[in-house]
C-alpha positions in Angstrom: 77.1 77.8 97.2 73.9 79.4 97.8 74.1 83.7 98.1 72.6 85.3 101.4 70.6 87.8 101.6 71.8 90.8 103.5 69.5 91.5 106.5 67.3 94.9 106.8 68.7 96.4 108.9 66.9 99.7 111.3 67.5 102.9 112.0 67.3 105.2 114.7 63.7 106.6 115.2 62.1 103.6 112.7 58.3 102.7 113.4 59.0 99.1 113.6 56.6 95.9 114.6 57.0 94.1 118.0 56.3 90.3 117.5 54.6 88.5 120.8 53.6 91.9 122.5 50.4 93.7 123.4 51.3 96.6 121.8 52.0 95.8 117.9 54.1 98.8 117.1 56.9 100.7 118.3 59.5 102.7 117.9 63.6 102.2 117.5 65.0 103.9 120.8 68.7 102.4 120.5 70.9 101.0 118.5 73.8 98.4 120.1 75.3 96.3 116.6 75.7 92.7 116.0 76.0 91.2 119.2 73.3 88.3 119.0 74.4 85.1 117.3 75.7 85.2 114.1 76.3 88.5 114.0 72.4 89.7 114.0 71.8 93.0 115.4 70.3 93.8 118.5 68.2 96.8 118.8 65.6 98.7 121.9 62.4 99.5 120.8 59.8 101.6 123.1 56.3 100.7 122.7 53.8 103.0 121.3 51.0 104.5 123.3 47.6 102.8 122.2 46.3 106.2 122.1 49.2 107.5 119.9 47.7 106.6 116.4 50.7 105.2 114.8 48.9 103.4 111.3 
């Protein structure tokens, strides 16, 4: 039986990177647990200001 990784998981106030979206970078906001399927996490982000300088 092949092992699974565990998934990386965020935290609260992570820099994280927004796939498909203008803005490439933003920030962990909120944190609502494994409610997408399979038990992945679901997370808010809030995008960062271009102007913000987050590199």
């Amino acid at each position: 039986m092949p092992v699974k990784k565990a998934a990386k998981t965020f935290n609260l106030g992570d820099i994280v990177r927004i796939r498909n979206y203008g803005i490439k970078r933003g920030k962990v906001v909120e944190l609502r647990g494994p409610l997408a399927p399979g038990g992945r996490q679901v997370s808010r982000h809030r995008p960062a200001k271009a102007d913000a300088g987050l590199h």
